[in-house]
ROVEX-942575 format. One record per residue (C-alpha): x, y, z; residue number from 1. Coordinates in steps of 0.1 Angstrom, whole numbers, plus 5000, padded with zeros to 4 digits. Layout:
// residues N
<site><u>X</u><v>Y</v><w>Z</w><num>NUM</num></site>
...
***
This chain:
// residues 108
<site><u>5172</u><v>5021</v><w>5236</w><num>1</num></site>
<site><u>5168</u><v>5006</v><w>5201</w><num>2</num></site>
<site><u>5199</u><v>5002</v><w>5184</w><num>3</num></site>
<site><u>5197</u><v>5019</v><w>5152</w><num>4</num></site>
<site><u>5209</u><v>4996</v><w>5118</w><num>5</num></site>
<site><u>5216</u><v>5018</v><w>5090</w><num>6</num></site>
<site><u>5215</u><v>4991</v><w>5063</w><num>7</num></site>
<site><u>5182</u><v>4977</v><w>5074</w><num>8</num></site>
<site><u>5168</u><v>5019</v><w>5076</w><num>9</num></site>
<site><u>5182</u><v>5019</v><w>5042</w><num>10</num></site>
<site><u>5160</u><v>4993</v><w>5027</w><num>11</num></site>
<site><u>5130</u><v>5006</v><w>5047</w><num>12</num></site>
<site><u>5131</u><v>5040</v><w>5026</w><num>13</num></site>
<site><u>5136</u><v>5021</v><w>4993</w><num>14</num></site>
<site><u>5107</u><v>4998</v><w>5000</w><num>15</num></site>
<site><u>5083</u><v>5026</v><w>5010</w><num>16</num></site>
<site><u>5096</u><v>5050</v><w>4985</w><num>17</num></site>
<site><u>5082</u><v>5019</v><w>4957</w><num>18</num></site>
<site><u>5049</u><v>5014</v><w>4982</w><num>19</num></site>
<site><u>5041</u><v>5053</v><w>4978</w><num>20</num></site>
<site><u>5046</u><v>5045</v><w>4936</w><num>21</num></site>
<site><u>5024</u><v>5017</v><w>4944</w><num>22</num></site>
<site><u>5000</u><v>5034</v><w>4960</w><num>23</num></site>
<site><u>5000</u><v>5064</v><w>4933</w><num>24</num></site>
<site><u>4992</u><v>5042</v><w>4907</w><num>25</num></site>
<site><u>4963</u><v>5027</v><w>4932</w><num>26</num></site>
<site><u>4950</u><v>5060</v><w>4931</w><num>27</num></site>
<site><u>4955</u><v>5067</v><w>4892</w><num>28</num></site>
<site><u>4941</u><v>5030</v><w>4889</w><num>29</num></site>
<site><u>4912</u><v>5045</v><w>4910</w><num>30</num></site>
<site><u>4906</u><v>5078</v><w>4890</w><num>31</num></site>
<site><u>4909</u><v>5066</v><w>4856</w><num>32</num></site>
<site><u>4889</u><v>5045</v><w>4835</w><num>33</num></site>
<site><u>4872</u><v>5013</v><w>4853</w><num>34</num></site>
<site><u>4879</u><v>4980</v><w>4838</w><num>35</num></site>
<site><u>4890</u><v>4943</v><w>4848</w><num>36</num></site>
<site><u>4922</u><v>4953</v><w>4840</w><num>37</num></site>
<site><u>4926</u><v>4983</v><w>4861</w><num>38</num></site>
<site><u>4908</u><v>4962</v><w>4891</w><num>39</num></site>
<site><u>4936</u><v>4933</v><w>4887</w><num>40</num></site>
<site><u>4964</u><v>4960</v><w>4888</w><num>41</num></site>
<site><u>4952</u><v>4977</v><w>4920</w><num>42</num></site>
<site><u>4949</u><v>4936</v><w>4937</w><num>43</num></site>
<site><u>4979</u><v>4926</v><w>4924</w><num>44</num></site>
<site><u>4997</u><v>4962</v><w>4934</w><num>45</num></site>
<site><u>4981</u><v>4949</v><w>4969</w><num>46</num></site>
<site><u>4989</u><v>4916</v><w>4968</w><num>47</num></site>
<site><u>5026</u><v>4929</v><w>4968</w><num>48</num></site>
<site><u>5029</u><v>4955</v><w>4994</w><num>49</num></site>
<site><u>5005</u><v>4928</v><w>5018</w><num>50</num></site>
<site><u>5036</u><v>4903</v><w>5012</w><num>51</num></site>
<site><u>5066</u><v>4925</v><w>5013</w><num>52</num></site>
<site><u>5050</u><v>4953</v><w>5041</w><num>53</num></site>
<site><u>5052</u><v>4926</v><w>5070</w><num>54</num></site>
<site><u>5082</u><v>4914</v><w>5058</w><num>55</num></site>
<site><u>5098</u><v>4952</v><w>5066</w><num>56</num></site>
<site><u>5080</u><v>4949</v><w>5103</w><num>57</num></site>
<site><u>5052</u><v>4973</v><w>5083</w><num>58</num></site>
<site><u>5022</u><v>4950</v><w>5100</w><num>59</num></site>
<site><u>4998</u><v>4983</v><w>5093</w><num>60</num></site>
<site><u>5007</u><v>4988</v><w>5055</w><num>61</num></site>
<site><u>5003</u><v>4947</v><w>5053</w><num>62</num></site>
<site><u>4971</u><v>4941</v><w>5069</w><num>63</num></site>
<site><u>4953</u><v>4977</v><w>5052</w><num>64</num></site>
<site><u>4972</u><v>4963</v><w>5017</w><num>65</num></site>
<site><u>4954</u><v>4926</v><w>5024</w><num>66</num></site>
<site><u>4921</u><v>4947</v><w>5028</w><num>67</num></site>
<site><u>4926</u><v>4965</v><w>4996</w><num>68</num></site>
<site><u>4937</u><v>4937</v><w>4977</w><num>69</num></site>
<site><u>4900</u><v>4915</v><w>4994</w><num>70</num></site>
<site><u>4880</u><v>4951</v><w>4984</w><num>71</num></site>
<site><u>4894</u><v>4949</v><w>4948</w><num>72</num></site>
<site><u>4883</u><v>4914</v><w>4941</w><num>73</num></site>
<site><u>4850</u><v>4917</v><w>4955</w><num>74</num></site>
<site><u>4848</u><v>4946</v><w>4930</w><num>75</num></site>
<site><u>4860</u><v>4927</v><w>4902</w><num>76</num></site>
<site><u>4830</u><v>4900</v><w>4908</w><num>77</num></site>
<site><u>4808</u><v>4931</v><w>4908</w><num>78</num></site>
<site><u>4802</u><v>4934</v><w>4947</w><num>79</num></site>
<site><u>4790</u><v>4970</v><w>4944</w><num>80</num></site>
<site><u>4797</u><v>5002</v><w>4968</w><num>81</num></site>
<site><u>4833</u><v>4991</v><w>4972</w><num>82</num></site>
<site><u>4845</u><v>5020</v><w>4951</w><num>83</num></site>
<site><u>4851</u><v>5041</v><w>4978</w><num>84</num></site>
<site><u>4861</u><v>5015</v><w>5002</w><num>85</num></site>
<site><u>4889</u><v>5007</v><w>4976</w><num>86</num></site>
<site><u>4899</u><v>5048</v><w>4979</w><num>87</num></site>
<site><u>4895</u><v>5048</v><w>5022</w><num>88</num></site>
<site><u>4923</u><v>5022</v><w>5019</w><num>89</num></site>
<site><u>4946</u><v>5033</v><w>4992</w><num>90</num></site>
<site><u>4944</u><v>5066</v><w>5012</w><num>91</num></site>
<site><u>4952</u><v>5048</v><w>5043</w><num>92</num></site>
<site><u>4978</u><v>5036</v><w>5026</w><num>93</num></site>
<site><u>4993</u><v>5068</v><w>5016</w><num>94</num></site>
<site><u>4994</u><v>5084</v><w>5048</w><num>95</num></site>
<site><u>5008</u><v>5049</v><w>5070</w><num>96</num></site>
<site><u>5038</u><v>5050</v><w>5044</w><num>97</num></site>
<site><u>5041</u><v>5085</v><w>5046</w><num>98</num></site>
<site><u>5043</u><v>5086</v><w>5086</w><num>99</num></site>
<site><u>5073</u><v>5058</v><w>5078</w><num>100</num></site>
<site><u>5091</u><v>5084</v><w>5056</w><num>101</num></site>
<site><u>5087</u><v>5111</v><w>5080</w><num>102</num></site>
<site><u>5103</u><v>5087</v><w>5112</w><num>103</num></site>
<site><u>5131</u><v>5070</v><w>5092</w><num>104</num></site>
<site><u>5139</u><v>5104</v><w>5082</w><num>105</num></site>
<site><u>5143</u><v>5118</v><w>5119</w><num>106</num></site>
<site><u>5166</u><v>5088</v><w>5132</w><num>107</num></site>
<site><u>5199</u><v>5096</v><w>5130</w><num>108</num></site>
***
């Protein structure tokens, strides 16, 4: 049985509690206006959860983050149709964190 460290769960909620921030403004990033500026915000948004999801043992929210983070600068060098592979991942995102939430909050 895994032994259960209450510090260490501690810190998993606060970083995915700032990932699913992250990953709102992704999506606001997404839905608003289109510019370089917004595309730079949603790589380097990805960029950070990519770094600091592995670093939690979050090898899912890492790897889809590094995807996210390649999508958004293809876009920004004008690659086109990556608009909604930008949103499959942000959404992917969403629910990987989410399912996170949900366990840390069932262990004692």
């Amino acid at each position: 049985m895994a032994m259960v460290d209450p510090e260490l769960d501690a810190l998993k909620r606060e970083f995915l509690a700032e990932a699913r921030a992250k990953v709102r403004e992704m999506e606001s990033k997404l839905d608003g206006e289109e510019g370089p500026d917004s595309l730079e915000r949603l790589a380097y948004l990805a960029h950070q959860l990519k770094g600091s999801g592995g670093s939690y043992g979050f090898e899912r929210i890492s790897d889809e983050a590094a995807q996210l983070e390649k999508a958004a600068e293809r876009m920004t060098s004008g690659a086109g149709g990556v608009k909604q592979k930008l949103r499959q991942h942000v959404a992917n995102l969403l629910a990987e964190i989410d399912k996170h939430l949900r366990e840390l909050a069932a262990s004692p």
